[in-house]
C-alpha positions as CSV (number, residue, x, y, z in Angstrom):
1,X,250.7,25.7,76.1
2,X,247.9,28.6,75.3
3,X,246.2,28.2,72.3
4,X,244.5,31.5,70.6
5,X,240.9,31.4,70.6
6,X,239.3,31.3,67.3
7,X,239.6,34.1,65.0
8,X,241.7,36.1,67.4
9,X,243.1,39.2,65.8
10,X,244.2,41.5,68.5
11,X,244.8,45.4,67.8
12,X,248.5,45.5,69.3
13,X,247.9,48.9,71.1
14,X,250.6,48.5,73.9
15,X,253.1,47.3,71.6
16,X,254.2,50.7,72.3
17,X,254.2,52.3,75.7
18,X,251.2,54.3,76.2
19,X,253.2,57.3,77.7
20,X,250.2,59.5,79.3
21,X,249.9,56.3,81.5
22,X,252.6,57.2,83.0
23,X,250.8,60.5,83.7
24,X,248.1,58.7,85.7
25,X,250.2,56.4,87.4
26,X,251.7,59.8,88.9
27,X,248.2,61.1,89.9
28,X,247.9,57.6,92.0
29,X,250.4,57.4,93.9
30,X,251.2,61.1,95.0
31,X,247.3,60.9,96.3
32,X,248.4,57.7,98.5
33,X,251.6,59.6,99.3
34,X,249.6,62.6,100.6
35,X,246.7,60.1,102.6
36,X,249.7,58.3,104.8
37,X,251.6,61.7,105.1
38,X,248.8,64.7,105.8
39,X,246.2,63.7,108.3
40,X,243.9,65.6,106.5
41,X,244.0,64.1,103.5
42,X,241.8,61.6,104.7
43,X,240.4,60.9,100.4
44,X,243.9,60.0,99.0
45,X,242.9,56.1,99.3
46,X,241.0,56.9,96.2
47,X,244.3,56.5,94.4
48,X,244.5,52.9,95.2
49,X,241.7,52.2,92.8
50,X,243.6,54.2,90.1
51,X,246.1,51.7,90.6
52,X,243.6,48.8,89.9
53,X,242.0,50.6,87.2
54,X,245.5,50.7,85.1
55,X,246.3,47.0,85.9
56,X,243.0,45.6,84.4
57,X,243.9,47.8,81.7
58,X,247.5,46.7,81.2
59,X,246.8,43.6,82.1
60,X,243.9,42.7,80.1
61,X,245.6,43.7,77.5
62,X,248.6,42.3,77.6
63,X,247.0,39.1,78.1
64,X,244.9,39.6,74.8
65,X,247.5,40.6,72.4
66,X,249.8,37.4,73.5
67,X,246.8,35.5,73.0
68,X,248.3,32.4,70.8
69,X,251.9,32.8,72.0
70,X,253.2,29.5,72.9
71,X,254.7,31.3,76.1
72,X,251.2,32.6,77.2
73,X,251.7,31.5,80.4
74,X,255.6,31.8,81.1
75,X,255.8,35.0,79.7
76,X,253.2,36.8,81.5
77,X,254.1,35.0,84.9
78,X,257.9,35.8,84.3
79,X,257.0,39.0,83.7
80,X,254.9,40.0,86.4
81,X,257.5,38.6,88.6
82,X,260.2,40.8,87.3
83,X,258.3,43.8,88.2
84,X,256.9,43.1,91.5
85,X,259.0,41.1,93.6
86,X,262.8,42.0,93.7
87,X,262.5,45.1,95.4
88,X,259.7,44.3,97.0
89,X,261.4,40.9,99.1
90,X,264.2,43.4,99.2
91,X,262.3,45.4,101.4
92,X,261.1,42.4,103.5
93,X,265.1,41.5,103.4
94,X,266.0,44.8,105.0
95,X,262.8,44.8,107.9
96,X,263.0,41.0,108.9
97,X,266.4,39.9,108.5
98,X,268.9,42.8,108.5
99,X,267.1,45.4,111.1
100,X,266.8,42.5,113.8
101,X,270.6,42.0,113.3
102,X,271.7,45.6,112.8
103,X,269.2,47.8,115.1
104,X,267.7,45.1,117.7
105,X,266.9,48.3,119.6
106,X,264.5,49.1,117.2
107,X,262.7,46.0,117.1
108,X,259.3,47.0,119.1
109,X,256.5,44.7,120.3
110,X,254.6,45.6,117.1
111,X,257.4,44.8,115.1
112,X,257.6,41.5,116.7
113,X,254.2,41.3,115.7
114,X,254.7,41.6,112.0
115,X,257.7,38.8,112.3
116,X,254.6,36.9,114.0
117,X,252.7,37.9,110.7
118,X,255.9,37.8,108.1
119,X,254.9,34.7,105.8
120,X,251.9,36.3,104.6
121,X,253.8,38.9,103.4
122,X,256.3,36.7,101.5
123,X,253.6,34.6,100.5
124,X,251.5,37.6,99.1
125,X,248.6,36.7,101.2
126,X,248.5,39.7,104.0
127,X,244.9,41.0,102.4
128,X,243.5,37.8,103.7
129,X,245.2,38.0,106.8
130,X,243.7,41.5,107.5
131,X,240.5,40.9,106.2
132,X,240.2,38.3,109.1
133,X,242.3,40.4,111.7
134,X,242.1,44.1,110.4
135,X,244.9,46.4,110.1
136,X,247.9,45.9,111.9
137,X,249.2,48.4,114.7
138,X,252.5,48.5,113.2
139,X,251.8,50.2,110.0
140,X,255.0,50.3,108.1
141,X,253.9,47.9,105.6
142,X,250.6,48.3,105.1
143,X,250.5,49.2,101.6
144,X,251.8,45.8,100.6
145,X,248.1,44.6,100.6
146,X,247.3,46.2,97.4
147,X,250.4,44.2,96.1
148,X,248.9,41.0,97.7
149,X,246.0,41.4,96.1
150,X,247.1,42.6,92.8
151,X,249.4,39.1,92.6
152,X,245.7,37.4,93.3
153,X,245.0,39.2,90.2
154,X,247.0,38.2,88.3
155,X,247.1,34.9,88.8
156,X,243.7,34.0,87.5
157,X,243.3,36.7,85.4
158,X,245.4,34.9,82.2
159,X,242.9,31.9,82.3
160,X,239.8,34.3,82.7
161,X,240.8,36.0,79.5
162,X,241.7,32.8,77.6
163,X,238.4,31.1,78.6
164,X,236.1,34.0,77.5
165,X,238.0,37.0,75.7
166,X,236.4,36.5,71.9
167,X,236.7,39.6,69.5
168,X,233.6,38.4,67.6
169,X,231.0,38.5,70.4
170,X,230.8,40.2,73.8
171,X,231.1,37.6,75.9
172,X,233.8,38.7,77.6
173,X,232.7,42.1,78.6
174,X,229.1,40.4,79.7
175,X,231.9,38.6,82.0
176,X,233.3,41.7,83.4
177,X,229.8,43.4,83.9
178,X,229.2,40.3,86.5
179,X,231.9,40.5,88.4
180,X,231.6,44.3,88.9
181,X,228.0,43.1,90.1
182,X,230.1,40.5,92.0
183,X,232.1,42.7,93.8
184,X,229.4,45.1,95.5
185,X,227.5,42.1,96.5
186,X,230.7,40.5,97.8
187,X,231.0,44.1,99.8
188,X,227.4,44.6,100.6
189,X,227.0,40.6,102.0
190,X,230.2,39.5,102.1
191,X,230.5,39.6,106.2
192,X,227.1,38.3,106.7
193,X,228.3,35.4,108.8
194,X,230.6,38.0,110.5
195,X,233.9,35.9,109.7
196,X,235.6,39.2,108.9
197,X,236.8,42.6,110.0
198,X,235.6,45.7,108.7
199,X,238.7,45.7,106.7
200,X,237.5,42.7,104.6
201,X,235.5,45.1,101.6
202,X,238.8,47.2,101.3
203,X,241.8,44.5,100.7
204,X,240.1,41.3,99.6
205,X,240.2,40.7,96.0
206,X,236.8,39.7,95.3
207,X,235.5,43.1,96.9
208,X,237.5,44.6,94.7
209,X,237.0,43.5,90.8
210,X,235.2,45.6,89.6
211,X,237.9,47.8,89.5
212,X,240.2,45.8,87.7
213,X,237.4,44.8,85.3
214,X,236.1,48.7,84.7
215,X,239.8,48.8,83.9
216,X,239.4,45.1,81.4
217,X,236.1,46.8,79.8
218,X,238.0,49.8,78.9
219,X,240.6,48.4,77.2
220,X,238.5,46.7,75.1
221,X,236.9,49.8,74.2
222,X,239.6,51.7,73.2
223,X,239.9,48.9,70.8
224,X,236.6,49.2,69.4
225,X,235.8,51.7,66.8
226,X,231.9,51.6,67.9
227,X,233.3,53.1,71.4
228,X,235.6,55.9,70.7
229,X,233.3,58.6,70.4
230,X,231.9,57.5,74.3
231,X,235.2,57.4,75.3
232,X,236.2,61.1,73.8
233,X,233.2,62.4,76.3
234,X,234.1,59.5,79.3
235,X,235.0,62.6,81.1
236,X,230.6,63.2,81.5
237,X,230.4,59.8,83.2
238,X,233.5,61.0,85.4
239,X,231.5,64.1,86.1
240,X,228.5,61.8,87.4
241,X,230.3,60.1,89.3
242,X,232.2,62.9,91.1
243,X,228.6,64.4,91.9
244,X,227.8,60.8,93.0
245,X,230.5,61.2,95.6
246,X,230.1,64.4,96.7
247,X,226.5,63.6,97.5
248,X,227.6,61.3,99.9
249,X,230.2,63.2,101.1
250,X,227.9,65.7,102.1
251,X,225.4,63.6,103.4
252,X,228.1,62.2,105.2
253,X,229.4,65.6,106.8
254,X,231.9,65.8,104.6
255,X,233.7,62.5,105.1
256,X,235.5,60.4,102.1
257,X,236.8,57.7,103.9
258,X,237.9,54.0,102.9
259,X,235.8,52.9,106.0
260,X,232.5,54.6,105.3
261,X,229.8,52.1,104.7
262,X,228.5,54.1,101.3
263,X,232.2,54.0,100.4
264,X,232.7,50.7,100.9
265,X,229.8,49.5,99.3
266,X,229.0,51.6,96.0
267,X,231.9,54.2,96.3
268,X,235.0,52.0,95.4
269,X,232.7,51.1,92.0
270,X,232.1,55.2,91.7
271,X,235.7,55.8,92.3
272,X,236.9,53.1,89.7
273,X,234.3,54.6,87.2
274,X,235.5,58.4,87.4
275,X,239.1,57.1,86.9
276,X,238.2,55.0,83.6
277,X,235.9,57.8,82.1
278,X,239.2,59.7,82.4
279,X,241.2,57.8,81.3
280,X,239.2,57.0,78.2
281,X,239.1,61.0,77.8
282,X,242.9,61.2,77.9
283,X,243.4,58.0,75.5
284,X,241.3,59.3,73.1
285,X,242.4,62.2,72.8
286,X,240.7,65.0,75.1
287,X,243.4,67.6,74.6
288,X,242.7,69.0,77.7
289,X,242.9,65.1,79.9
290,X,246.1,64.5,77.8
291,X,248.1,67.7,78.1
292,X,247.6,67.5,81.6
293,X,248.5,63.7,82.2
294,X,251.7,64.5,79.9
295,X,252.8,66.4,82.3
296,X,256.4,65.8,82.8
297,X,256.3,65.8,87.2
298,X,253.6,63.4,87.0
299,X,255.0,61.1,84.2
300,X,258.4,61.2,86.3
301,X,256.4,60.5,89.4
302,X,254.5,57.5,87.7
303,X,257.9,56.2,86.6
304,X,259.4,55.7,89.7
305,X,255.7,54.9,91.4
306,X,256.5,51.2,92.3
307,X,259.4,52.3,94.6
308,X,257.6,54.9,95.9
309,X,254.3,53.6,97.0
310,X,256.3,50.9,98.6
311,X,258.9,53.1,100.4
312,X,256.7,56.0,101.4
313,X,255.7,54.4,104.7
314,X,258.4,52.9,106.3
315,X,260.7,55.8,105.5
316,X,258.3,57.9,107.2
317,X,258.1,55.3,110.0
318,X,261.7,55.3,110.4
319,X,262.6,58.9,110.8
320,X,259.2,59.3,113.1
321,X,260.7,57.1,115.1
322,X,263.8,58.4,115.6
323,X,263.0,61.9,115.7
324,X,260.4,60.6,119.2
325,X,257.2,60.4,117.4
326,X,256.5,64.4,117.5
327,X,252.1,65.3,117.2
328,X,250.9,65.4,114.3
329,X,249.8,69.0,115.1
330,X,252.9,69.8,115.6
331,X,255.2,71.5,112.9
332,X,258.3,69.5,113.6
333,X,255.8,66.9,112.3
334,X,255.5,68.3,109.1
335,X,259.3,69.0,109.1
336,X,259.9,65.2,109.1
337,X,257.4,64.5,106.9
338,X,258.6,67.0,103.9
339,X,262.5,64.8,105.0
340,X,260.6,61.8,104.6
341,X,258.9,63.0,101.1
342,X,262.3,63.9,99.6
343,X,264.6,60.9,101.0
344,X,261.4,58.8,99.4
345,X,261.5,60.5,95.7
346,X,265.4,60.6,96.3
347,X,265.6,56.1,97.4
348,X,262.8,55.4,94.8
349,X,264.9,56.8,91.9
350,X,268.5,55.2,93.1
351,X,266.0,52.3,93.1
352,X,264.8,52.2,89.8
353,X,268.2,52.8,88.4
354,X,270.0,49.8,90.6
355,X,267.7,47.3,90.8
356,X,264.1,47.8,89.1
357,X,265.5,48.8,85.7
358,X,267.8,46.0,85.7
359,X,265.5,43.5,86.4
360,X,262.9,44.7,84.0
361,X,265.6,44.2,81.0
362,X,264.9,40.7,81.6
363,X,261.3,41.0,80.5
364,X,262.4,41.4,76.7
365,X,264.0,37.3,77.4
366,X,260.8,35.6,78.4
């Protein structure tokens, strides 16, 4: 049982559904859509920290405002399941258990491989196993390490905010602002004994907190009167970082990559920080942030995001593979791809209907 800290008034602001959320949820994962589908689109990693930036947010508060419930725990654990895993082992179902059966012939060496790998995916511990090994050659699961590491998140994140989370004194956020700190030391020294890949400062979750806590440290601002008008004008500190980037990117010769060292030591914390100061614009009330983040294709596309970002790859994988793996210069390439784009949109929504939206009635019972 969780007992409330002292004093604990939470302001119950996602009692209701924050819709424009939806908006930005949208923005994320068409970028990561567009990175594993256009070879040129070599930035659209940026929208994995989107992703982290809106679970510290939702998360956090969550957490806060069922601070005192005698289901603290249950609840946010039962719920968390609900959401993540169903379709998600469903897809693990469908690649280790009925292909094999179904399609043997399809079953290459690096698919054996990912068998050879397949309990850290149903385990939720393949960003560990990549941070030691690096990516794998067969990529049609690769996403699932952001999921890995997001169920890292959250389960230590309920105790963190029950230890410190106090409404009379800023400890907590004096919590967040060290393990932002944390996590570019982590990705700055992190490897010093060389233990890891390179891949170690992109998927491991303590390389990757301070997204997750820019996204904390905003919900807590949006509670607090003191910070509305900074948030109003958190659009200025998305402009500074944005020059912060392209900076780099310049001195870089024009490269934006999840495996450039500036990236991966200060950018992920730069990329994090343009996505709150937008999203503080847009919760505020920036007209301008809000209409745009209302808009109905991207609310649509954040609704049916979990099935998306999850499906993207392997259906592209699949009909690459049948179709003989045609260059990525060529245009049959992009012919497959634009299939692959709609039969995604067209699973994710059969998905959310069948299975996700049935499983997330549930969360209104624990």
């Amino acid at each position: 049982m969780a007992s409330a800290p002292e004093n604990t008034q939470p302001n119950h602001l996602l009692q209701n559904r924050i819709n424009i959320l939806d908006g930005f949820r949208g923005v994320a994962v068409i970028l990561v859509l567009l990175y594993h589908y256009l070879p040129f689109f070599s930035f659209g990693w940026v929208g994995v920290d989107l992703f982290f930036v809106l679970s510290g947010f939702l998360i956090t508060g969550k957490l806060i405002e069922s601070l005192g419930s005698k289901k603290y725990f249950l609840s946010f654990y039962c719920k968390r399941l609900l959401r993540i895993v169903p379709l998600y082992y469903l897809i693990l179902l469908l690649l280790f258990v009925l292909l094999p059966a179904a399609l043997p012939s399809f079953v290459s060496g690096s698919v054996n491989q990912l068998f050879s790998q397949q309990w850290h995916y149903w385990f939720f511990t393949v960003n560990i196993h990549d941070a030691f090994n690096g990516w794998p050659d067969n990529v049609t699961l690769v996403p699932l390490w952001s999921l890995a590491c997001e169920m890292q998140f959250y389960l230590f994140w309920p105790f963190v905010v029950l230890l410190f989370y106090r409404p009379s004194n800023n400890k907590f956020i004096t919590v967040l602002i060290v393990f932002i700190a944390a996590a570019i030391l982590f990705r700055l020294f992190g490897n010093a004994g060389h233990y890891f890949s390179s891949a170690f400062s992109y998927v491991l979750l303590p390389a990757r907190l301070d997204a997750f806590s820019i996204g904390a440290m905003l919900y807590i601002f949006v509670n607090d009167e003191r910070f509305a008008r900074l948030l109003k004008t958190g659009w200025k500190i998305s402009v500074v970082c944005l020059a912060l980037i392209l900076v780099v990117v310049f001195c870089q010769g024009g490269s934006w990559h999840l495996d450039d060292m500036l990236a991966s030591q200060a950018g992920y914390t730069l990329n994090a920080l343009f996505w709150g100061g937008l999203m503080g614009s847009a919760i505020q009330g920036n007209n301008g942030f809000r209409r745009f983040f209302s808009n109905g294709w991207l609310m649509n596309a954040g609704k049916y995001s979990y099935a998306i970002y999850i499906l993207h790859v392997p259906v592209k994988v699949v009909l690459l593979k049948f179709s003989g793996g045609p260059s990525t210069a060529s245009g049959s390439y992009y012919l497959i791809i634009l299939v692959a784009a709609v039969a995604t949109i067209l699973f994710s929504i059969i998905s959310f209907h069948l299975i996700e939206k049935r499983f997330l009635r549930l969360k209104t019972h624990v």
